[in-house]
PQR file of N, CA, C, O and H, with PARSE charges and radii, in Angstrom:
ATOM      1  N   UNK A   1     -48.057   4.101   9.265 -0.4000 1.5000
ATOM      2  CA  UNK A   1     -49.348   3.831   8.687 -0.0000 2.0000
ATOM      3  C   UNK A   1     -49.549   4.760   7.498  0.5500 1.7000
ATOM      4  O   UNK A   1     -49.387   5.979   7.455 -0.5500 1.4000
ATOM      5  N   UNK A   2     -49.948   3.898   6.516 -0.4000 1.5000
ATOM      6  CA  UNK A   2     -50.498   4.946   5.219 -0.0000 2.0000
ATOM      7  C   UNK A   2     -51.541   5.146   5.315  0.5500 1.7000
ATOM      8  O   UNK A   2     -52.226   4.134   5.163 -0.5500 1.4000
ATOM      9  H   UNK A   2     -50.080   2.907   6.550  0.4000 1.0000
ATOM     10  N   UNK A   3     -52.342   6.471   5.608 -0.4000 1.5000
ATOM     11  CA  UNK A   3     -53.430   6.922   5.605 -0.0000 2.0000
ATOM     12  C   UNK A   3     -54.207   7.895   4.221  0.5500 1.7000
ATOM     13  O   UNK A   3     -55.402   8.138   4.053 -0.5500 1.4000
ATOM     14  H   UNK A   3     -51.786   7.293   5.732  0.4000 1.0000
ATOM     15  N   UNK A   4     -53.015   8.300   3.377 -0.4000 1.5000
ATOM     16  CA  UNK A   4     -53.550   9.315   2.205 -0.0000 2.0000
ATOM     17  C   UNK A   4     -53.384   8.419   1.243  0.5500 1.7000
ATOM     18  O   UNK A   4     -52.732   7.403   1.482 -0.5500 1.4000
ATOM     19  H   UNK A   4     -52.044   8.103   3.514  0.4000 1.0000
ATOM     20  N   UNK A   5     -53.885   8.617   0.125 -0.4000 1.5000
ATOM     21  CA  UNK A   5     -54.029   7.881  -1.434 -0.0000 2.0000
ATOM     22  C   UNK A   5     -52.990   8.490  -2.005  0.5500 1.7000
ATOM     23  O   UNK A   5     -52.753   9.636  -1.624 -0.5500 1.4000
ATOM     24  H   UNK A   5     -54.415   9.443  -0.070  0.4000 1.0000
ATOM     25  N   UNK A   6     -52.038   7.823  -3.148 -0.4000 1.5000
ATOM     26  CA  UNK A   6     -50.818   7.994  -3.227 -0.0000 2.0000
ATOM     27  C   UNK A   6     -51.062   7.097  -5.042  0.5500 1.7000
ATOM     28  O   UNK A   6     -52.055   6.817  -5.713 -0.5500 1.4000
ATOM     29  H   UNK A   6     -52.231   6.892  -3.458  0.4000 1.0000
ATOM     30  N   UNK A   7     -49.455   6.906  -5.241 -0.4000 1.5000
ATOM     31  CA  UNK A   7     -48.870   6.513  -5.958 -0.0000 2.0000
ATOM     32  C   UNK A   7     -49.714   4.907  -6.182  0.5500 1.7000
ATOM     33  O   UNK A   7     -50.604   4.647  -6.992 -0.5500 1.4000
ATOM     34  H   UNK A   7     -48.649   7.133  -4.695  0.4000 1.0000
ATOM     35  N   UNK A   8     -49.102   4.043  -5.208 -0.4000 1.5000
ATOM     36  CA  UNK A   8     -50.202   2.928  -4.746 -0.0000 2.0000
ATOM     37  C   UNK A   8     -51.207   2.430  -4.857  0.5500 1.7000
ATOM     38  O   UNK A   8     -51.366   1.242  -5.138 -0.5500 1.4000
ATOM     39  H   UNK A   8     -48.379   4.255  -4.551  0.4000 1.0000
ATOM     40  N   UNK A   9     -52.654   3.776  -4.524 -0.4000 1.5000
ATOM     41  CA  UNK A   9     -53.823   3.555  -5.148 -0.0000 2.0000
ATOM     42  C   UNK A   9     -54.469   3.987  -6.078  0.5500 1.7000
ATOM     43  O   UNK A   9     -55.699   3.980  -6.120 -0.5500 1.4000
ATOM     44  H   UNK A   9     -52.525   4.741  -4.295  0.4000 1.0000
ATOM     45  N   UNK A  10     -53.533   4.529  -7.164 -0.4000 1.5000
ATOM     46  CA  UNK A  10     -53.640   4.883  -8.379 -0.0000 2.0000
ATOM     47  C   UNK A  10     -53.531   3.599  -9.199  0.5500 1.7000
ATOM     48  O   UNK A  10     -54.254   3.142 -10.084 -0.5500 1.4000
ATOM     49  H   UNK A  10     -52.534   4.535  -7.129  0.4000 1.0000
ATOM     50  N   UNK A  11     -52.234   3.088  -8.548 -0.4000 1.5000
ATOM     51  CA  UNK A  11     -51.753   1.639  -9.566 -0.0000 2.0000
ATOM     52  C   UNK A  11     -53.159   1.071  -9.472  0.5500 1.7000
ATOM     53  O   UNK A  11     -53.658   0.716 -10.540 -0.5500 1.4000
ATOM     54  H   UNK A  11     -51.647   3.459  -7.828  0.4000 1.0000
ATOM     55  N   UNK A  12     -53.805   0.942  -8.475 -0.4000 1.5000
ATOM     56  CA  UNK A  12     -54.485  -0.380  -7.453 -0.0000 2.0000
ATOM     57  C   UNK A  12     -56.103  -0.005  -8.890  0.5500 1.7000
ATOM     58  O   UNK A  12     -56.934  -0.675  -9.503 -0.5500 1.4000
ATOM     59  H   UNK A  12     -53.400   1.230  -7.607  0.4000 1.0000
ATOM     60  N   UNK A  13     -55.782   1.159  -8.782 -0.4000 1.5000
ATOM     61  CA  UNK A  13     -57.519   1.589  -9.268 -0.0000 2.0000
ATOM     62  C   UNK A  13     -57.377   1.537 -10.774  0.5500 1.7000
ATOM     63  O   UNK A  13     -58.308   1.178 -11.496 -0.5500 1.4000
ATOM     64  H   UNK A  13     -55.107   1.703  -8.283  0.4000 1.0000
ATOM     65  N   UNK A  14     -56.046   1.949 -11.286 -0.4000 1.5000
ATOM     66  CA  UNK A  14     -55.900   1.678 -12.888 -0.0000 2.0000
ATOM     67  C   UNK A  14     -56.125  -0.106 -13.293  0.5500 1.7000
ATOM     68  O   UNK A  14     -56.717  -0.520 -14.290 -0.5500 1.4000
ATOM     69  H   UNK A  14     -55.291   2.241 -10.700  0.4000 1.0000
ATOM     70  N   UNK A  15     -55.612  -0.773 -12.448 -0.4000 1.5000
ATOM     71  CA  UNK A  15     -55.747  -2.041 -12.738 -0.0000 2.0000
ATOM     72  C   UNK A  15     -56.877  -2.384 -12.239  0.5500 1.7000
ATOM     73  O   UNK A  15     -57.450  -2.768 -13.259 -0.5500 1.4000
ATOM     74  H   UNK A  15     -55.131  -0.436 -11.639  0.4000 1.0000
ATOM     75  N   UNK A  16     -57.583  -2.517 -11.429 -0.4000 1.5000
ATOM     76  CA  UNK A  16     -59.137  -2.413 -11.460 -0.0000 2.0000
ATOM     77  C   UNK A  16     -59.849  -2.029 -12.740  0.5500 1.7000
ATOM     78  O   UNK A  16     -60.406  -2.776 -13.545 -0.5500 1.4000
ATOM     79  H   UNK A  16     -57.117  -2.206 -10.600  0.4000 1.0000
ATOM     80  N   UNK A  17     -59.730  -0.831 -12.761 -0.4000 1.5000
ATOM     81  CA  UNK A  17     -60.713  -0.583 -14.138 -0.0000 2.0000
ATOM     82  C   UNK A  17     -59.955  -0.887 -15.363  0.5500 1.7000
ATOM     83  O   UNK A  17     -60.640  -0.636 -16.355 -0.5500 1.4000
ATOM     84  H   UNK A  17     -59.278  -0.224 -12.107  0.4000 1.0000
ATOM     85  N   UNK A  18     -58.827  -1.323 -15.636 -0.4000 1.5000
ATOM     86  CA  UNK A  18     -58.272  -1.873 -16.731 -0.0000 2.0000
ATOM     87  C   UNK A  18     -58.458  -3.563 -16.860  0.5500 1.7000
ATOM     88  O   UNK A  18     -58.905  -4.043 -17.902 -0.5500 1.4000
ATOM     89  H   UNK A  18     -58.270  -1.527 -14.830  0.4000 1.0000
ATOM     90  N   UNK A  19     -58.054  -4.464 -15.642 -0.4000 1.5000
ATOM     91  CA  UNK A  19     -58.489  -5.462 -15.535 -0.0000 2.0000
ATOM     92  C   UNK A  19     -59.097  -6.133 -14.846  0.5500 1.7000
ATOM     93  O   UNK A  19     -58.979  -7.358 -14.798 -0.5500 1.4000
ATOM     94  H   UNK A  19     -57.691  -4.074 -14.796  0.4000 1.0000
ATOM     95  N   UNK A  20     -59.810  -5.508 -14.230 -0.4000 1.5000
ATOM     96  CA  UNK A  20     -60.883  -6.139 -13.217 -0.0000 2.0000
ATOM     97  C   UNK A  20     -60.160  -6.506 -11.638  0.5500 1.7000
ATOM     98  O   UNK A  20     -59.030  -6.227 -11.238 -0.5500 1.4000
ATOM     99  H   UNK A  20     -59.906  -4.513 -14.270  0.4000 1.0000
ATOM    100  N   UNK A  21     -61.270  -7.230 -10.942 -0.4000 1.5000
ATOM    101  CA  UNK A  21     -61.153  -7.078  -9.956 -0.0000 2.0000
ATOM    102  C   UNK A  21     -59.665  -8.416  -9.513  0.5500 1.7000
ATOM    103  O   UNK A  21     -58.725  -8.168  -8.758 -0.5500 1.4000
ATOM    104  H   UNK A  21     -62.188  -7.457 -11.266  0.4000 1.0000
ATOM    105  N   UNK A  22     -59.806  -9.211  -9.955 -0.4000 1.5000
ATOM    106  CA  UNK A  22     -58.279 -10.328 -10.087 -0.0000 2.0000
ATOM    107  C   UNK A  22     -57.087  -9.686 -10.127  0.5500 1.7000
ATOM    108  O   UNK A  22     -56.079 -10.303  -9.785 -0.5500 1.4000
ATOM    109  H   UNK A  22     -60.569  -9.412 -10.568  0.4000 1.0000
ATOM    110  N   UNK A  23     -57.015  -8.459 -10.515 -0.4000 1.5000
ATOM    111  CA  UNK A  23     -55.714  -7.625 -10.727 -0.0000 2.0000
ATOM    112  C   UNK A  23     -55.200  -6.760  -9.906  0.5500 1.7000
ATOM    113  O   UNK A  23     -54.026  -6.493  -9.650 -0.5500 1.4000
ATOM    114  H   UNK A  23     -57.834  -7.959 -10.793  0.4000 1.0000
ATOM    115  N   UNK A  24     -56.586  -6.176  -9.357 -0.4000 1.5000
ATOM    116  CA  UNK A  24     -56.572  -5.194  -8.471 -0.0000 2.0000
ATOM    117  C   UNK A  24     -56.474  -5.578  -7.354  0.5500 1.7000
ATOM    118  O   UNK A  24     -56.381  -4.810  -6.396 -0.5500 1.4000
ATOM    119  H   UNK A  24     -57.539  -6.393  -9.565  0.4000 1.0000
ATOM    120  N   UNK A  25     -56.476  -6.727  -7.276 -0.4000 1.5000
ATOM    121  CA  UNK A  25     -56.594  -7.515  -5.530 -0.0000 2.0000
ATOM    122  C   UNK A  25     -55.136  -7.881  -5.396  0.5500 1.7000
ATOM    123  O   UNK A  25     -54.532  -7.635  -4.352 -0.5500 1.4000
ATOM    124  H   UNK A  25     -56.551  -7.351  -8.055  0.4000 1.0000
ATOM    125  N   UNK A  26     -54.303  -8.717  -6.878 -0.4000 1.5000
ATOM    126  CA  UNK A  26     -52.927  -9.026  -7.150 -0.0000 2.0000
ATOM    127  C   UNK A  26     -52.004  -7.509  -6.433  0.5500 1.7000
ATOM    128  O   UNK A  26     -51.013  -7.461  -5.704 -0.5500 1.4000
ATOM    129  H   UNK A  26     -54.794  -8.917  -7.727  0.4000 1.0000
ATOM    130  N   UNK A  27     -52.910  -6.352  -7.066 -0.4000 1.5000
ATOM    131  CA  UNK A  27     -51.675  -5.357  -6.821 -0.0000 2.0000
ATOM    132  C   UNK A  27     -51.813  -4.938  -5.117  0.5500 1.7000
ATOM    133  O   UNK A  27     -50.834  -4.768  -4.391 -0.5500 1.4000
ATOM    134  H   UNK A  27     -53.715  -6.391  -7.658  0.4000 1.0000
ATOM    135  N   UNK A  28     -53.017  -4.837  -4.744 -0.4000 1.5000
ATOM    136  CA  UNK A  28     -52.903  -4.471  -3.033 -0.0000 2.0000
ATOM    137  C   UNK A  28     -52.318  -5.639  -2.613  0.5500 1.7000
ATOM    138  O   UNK A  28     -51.646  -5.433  -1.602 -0.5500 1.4000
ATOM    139  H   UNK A  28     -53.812  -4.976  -5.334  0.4000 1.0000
ATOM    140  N   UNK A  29     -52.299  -6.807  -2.987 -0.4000 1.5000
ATOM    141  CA  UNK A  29     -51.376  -8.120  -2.054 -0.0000 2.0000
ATOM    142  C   UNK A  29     -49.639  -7.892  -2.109  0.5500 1.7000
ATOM    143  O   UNK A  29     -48.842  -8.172  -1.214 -0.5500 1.4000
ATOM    144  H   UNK A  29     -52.845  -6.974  -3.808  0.4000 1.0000
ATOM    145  N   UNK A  30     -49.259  -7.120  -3.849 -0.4000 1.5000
ATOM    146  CA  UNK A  30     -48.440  -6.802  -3.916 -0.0000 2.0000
ATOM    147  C   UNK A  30     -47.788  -5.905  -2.991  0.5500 1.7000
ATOM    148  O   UNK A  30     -46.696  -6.196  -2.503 -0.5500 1.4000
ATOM    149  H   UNK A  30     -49.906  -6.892  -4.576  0.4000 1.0000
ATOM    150  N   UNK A  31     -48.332  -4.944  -2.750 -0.4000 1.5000
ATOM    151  CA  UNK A  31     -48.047  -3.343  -2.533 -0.0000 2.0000
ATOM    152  C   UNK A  31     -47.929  -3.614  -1.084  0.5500 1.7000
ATOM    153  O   UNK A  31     -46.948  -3.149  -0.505 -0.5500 1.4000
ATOM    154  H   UNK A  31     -49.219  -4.708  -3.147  0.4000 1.0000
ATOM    155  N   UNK A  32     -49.040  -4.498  -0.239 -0.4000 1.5000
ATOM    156  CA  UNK A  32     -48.939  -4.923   0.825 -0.0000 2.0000
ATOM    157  C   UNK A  32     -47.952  -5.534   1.804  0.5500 1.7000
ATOM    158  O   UNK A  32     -47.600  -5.254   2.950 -0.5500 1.4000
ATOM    159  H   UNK A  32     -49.837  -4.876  -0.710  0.4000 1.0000
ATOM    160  N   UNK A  33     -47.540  -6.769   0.646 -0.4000 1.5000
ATOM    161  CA  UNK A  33     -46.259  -7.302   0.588 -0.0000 2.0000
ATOM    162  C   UNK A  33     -45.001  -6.383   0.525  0.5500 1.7000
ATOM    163  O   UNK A  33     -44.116  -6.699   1.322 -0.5500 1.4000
ATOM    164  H   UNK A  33     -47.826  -6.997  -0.285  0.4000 1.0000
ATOM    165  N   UNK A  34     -44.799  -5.504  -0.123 -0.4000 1.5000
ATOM    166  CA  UNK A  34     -43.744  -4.802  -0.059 -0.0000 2.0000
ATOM    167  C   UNK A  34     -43.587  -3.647   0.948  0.5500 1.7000
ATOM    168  O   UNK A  34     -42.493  -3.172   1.252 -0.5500 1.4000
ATOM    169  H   UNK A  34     -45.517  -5.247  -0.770  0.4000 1.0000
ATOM    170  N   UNK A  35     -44.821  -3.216   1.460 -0.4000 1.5000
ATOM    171  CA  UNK A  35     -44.741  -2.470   3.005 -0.0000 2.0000
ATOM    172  C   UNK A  35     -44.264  -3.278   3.847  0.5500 1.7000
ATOM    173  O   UNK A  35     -43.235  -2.971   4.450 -0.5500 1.4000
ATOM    174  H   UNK A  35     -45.710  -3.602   1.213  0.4000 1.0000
ATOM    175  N   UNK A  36     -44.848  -4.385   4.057 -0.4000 1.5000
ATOM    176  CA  UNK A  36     -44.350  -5.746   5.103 -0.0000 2.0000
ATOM    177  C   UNK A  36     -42.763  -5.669   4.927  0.5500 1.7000
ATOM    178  O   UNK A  36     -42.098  -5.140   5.817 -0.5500 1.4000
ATOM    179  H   UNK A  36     -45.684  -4.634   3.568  0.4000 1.0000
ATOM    180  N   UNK A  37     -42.191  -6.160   3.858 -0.4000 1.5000
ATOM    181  CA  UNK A  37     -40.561  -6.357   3.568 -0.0000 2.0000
ATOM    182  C   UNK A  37     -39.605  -5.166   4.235  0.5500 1.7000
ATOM    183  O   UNK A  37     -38.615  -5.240   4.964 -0.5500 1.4000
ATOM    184  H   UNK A  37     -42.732  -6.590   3.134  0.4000 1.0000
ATOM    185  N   UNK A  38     -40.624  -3.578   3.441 -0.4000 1.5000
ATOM    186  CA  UNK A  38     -39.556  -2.370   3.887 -0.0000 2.0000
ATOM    187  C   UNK A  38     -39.395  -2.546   5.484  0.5500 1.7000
ATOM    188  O   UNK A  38     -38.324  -2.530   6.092 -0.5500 1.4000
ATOM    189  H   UNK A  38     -41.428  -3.518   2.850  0.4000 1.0000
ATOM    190  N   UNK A  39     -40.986  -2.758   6.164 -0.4000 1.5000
ATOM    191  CA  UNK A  39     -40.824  -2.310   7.867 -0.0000 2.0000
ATOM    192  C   UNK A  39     -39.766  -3.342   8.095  0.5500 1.7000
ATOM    193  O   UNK A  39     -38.650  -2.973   8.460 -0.5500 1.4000
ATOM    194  H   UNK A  39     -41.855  -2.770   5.670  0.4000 1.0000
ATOM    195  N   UNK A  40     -40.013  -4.517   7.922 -0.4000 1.5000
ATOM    196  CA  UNK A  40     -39.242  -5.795   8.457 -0.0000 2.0000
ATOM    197  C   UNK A  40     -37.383  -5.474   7.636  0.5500 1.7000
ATOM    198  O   UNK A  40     -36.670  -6.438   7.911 -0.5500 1.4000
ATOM    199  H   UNK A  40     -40.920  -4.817   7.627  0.4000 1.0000
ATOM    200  N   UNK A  41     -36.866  -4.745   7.061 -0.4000 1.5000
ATOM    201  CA  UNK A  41     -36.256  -4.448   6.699 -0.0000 2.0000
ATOM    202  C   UNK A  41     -35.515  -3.175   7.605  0.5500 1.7000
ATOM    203  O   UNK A  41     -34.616  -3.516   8.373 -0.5500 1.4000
ATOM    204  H   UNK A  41     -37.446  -3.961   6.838  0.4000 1.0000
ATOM    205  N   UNK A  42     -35.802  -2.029   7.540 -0.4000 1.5000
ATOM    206  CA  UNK A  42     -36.263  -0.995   8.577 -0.0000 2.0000
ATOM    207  C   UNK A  42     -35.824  -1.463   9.751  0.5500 1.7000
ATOM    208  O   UNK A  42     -34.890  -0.973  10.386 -0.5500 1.4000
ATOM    209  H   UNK A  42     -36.532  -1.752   6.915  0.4000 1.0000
ATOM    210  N   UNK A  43     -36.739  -2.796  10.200 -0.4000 1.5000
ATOM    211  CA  UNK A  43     -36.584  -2.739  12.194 -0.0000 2.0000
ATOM    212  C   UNK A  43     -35.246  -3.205  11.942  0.5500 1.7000
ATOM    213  O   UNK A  43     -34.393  -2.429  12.374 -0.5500 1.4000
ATOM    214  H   UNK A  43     -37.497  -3.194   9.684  0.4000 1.0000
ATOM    215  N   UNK A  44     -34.660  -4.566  11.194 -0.4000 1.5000
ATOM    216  CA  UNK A  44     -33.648  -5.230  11.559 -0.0000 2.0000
ATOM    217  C   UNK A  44     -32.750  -4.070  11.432  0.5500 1.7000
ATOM    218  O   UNK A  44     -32.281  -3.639  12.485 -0.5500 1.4000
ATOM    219  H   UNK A  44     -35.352  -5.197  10.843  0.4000 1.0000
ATOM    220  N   UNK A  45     -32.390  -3.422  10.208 -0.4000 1.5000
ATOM    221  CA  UNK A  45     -31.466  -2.368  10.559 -0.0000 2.0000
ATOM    222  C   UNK A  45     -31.399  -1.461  11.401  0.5500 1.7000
ATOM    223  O   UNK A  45     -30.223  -1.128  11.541 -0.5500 1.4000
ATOM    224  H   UNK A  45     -32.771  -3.772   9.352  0.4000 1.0000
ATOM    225  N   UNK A  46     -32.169  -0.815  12.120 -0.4000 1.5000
ATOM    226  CA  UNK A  46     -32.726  -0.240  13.800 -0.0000 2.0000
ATOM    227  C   UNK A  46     -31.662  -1.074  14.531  0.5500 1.7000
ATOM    228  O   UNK A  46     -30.641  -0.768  15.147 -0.5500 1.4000
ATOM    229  H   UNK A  46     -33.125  -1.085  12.006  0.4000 1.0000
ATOM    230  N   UNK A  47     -32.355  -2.407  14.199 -0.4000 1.5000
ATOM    231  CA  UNK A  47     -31.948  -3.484  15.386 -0.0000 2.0000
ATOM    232  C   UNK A  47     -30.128  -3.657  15.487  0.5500 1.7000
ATOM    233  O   UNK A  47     -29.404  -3.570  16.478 -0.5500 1.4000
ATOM    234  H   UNK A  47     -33.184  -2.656  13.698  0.4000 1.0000
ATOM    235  N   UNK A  48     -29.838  -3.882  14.292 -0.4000 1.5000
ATOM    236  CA  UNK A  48     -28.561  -4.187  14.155 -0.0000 2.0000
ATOM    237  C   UNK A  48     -27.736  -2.775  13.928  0.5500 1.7000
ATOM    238  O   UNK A  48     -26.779  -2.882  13.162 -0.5500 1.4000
ATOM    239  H   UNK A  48     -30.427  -3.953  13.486  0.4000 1.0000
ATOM    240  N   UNK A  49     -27.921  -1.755  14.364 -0.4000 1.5000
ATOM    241  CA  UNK A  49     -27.285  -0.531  14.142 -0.0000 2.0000
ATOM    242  C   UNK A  49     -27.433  -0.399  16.337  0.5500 1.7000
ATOM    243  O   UNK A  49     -26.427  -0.385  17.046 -0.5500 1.4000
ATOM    244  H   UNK A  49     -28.699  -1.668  14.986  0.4000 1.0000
ATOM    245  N   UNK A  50     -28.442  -0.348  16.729 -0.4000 1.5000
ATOM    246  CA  UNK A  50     -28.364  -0.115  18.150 -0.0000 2.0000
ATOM    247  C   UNK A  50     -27.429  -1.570  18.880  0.5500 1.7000
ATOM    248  O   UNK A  50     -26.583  -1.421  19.762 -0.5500 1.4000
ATOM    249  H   UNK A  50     -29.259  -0.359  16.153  0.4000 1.0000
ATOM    250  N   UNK A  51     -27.735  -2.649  18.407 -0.4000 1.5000
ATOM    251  CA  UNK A  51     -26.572  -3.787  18.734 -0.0000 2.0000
ATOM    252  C   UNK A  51     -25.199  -3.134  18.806  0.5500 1.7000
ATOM    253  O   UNK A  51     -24.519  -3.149  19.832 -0.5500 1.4000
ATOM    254  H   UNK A  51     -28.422  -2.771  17.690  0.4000 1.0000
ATOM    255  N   UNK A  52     -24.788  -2.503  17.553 -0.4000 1.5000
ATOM    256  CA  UNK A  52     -23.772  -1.891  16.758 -0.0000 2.0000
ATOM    257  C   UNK A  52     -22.777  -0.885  17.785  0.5500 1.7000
ATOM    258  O   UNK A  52     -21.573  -0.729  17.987 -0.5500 1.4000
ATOM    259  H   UNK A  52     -25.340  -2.491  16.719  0.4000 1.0000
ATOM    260  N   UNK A  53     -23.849  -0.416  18.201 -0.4000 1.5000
ATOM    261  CA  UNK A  53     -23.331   0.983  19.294 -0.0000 2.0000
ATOM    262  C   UNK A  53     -24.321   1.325  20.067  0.5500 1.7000
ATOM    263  O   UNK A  53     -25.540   1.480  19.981 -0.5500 1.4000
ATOM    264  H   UNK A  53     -24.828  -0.543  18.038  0.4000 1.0000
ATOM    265  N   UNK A  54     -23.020   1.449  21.285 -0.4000 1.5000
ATOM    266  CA  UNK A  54     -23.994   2.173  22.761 -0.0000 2.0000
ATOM    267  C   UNK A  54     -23.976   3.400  22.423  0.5500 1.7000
ATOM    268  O   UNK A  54     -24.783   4.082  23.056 -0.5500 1.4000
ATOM    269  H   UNK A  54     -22.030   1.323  21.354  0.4000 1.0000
ATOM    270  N   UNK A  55     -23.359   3.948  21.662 -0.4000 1.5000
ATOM    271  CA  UNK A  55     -24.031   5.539  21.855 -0.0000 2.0000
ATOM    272  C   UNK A  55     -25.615   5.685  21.118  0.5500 1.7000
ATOM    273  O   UNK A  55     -26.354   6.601  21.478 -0.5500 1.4000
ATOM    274  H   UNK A  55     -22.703   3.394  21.149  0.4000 1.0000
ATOM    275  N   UNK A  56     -26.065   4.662  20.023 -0.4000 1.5000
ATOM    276  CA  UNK A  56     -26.980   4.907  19.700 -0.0000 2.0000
ATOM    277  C   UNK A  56     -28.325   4.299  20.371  0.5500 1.7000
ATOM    278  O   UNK A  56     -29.468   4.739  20.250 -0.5500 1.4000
ATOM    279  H   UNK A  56     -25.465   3.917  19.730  0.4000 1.0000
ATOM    280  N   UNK A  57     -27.956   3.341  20.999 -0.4000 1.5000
ATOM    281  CA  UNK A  57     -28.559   2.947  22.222 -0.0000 2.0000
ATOM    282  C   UNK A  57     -28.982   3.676  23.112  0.5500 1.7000
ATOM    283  O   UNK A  57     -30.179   3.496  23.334 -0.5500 1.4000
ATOM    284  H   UNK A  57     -27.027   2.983  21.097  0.4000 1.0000
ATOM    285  N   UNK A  58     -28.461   4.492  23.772 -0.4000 1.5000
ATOM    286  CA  UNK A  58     -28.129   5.413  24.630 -0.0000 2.0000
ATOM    287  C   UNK A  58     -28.915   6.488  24.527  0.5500 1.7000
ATOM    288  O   UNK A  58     -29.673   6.874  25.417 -0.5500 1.4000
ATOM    289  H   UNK A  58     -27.488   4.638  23.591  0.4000 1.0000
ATOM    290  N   UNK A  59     -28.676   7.315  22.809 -0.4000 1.5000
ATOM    291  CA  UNK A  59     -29.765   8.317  22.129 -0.0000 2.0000
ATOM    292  C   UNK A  59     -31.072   7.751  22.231  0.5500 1.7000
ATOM    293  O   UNK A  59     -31.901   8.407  22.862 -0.5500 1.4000
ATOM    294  H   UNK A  59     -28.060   7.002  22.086  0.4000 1.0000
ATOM    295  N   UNK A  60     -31.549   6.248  21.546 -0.4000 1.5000
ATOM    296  CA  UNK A  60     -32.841   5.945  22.118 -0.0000 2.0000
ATOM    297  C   UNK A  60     -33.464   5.862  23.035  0.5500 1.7000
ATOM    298  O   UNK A  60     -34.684   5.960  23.163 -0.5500 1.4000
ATOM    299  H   UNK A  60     -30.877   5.714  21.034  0.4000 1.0000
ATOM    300  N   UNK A  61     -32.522   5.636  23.911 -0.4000 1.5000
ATOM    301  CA  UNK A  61     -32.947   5.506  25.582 -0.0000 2.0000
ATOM    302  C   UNK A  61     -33.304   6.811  26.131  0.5500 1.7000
ATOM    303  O   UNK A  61     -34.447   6.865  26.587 -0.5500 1.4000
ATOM    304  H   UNK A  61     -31.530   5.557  23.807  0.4000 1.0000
ATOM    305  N   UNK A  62     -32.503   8.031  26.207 -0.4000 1.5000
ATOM    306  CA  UNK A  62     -32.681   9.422  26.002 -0.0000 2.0000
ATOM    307  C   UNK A  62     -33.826   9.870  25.313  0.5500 1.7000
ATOM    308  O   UNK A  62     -34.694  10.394  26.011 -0.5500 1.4000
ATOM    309  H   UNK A  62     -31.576   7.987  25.837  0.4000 1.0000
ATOM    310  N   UNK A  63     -34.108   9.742  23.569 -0.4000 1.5000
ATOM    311  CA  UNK A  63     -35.318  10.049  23.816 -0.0000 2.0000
ATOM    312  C   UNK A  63     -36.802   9.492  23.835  0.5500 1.7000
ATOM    313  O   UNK A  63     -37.807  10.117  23.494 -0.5500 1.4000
ATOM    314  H   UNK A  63     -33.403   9.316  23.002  0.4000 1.0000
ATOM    315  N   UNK A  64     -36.739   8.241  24.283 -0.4000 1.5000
ATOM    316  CA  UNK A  64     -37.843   7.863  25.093 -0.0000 2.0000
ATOM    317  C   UNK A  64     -38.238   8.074  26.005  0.5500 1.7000
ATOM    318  O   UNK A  64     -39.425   8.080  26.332 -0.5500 1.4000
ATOM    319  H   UNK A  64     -35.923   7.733  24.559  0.4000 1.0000
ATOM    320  N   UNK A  65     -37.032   8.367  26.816 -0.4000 1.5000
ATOM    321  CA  UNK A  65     -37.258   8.978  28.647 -0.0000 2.0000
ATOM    322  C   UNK A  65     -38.194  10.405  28.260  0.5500 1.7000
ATOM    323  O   UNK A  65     -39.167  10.788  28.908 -0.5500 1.4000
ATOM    324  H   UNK A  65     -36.068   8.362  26.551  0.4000 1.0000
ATOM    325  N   UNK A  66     -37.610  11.084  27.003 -0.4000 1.5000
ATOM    326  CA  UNK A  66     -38.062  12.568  27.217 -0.0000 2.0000
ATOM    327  C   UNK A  66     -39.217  12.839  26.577  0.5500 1.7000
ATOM    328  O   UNK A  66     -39.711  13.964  26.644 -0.5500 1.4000
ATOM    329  H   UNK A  66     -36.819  10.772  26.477  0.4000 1.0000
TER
END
C-alpha cells in the first residue's frame, strides 16, 4: 500500500493545475494502472519461482509458521 505522497502525486497535482481536472484523473488511472500491472507481475513471479523450487517453497512455509 502507498500511503506517503511521492513522485506520483506530484505528476498527479502538476497536471491538475497545468491542465485541469481531465488530466489529472488520466494520470491517477494511469499510475493506478501501473501499480495493478507491477503487483500482478510481482505475484506471478512469486508464483512461478515457488512452482520452480521446493526449497523456496519450503523457506515460505518456514517463515509463515514463524
Amino acid at each position: 500500500m502507498v500511503v506517503t505522497p511521492g513522485v506520483d502525486m506530484a505528476l498527479g497535482t502538476r497536471n491538475a493545475l497545468q491542465h485541469g481536472r481531465r488530466s489529472a484523473v488520466a494520470t491517477a488511472l494511469g499510475v493506478n494502472l501501473r501499480i495493478v500491472v507491477w503487483t500482478g507481475a510481482a505475484g506471478l513471479g512469486l508464483a512461478a519461482l515457488i512452482a520452480a523450487s521446493a526449497a523456496a517453497f519450503a523457506a515460505i512455509k518456514l517463515a509463515r509458521s514463524t
